[in-house]
ZAMIKE-891974 format. One record per residue (C-alpha): residue number from 0; chain; y, z, x. Coordinates in nm, 4 decimals, padded with zeros to 6 digits. Layout:
  num  chaine        py        pz        px
  NUM       A         Y         Z         X
...
// end
This chain:
  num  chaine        py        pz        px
    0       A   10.9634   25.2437   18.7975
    1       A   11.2075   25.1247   19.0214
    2       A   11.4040   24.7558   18.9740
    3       A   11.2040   24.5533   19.2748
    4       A   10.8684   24.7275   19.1063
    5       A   10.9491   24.5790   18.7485
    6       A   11.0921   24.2709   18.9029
    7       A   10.7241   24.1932   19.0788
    8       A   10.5226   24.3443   18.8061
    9       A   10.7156   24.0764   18.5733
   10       A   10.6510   23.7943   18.8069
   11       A   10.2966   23.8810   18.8200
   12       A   10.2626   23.8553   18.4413
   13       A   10.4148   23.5097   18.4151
   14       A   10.2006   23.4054   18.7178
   15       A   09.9385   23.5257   18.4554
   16       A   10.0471   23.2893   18.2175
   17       A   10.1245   23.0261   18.4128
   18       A   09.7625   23.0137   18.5078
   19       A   09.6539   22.9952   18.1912
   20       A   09.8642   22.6943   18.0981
   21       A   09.7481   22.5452   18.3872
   22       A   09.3528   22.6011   18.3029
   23       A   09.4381   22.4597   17.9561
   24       A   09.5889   22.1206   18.0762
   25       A   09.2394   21.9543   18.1464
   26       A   09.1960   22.0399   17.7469
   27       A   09.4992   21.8977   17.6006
   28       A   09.6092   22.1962   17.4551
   29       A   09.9346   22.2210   17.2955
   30       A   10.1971   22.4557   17.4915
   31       A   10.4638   22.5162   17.2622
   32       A   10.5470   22.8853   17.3679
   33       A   10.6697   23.0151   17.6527
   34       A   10.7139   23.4043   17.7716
   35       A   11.0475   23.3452   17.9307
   36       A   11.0274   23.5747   18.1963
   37       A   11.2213   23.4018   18.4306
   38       A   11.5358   23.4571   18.2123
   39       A   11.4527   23.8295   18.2436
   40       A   11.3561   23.8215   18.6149
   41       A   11.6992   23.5990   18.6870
   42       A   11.9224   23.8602   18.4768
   43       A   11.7693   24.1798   18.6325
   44       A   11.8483   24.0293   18.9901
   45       A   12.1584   23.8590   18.9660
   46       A   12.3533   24.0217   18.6652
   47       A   12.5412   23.8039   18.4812
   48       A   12.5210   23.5045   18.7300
   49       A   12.3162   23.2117   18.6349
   50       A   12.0676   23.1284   18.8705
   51       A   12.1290   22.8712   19.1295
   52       A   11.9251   22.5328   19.1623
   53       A   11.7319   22.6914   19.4825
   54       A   11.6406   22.9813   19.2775
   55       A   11.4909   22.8504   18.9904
   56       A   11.3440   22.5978   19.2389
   57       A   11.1351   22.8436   19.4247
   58       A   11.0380   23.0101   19.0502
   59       A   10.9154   22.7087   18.9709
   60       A   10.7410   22.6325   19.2708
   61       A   10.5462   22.9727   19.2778
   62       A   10.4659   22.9433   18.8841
   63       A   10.3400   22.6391   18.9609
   64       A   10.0973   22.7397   19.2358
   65       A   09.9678   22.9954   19.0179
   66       A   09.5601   22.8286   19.0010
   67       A   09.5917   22.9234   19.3975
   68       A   09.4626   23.2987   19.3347
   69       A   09.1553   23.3594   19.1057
   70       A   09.2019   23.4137   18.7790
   71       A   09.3957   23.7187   18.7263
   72       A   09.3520   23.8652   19.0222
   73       A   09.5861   24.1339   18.9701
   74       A   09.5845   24.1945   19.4094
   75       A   09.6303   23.8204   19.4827
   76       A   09.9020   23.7919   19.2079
   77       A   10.1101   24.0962   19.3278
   78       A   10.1173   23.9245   19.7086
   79       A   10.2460   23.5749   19.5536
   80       A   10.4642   23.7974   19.3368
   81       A   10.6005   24.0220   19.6483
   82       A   10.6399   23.6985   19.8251
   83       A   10.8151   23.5177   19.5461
   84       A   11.0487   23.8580   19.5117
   85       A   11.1188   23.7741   19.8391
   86       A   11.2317   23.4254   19.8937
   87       A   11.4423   23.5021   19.5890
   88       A   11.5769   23.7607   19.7221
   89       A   11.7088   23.5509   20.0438
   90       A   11.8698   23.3125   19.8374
// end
C-alpha cells in the first residue's frame, strides 16, 4: 500500500468516526475518546512539520461534514476522503 492509499484509507476511518460522534450528539452521549488520526495523517504528510492553521482547518471542516454521506458508506467516504487528500495536499 502506497503513502496517498494509507493516507485516504485513514481519513476514511476517522470520517467513520466522526459520523458516529455526530449521530450520538442528539443523545447526549459522553465523547471522551478520540482516535487521533489526524496526528497520524498530519505526520505521514508533512514529516516533522506541525500542521498549519489552514490545514487542520480543512481537517476539521471535512470531519465535520462527515453526516453528508450515509452511514458508512465506504464509496461516498473514500470521495470526501480523496477530496480531503487533496485540498491538503494544495496547502
Amino acid at each position: 500500500m502506497g503513502k496517498e492509499e494509507l493516507i485516504i484509507k485513514l481519513l476514511v476511518e476517522d470520517l467513520k468516526f466522526h459520523q458516529m460522534t455526530l449521530a450520538l450528539q442528539p443523545l447526549n452521549m459522553s465523547q471522551e475518546y478520540a482516535l487521533d488520526i489526524v496526528s497520524i495523517v498530519a505526520t505521514l504528510m508533512l514529516s516533522n512539520q506541525s500542521p498549519s492553521d489552514s490545514w487542520l482547518n480543512i481537517y476539521t471542516d471535512y470531519m465535520n461534514r462527515a453526516d453528508e454521506c450515509h452511514f458508512w458508506n465506504n464509496l461516498a467516504l473514500g470521495s470526501m476522503a480523496k477530496e480531503c487528500y487533496g485540498e491538503l495536499k494544495n496547502v
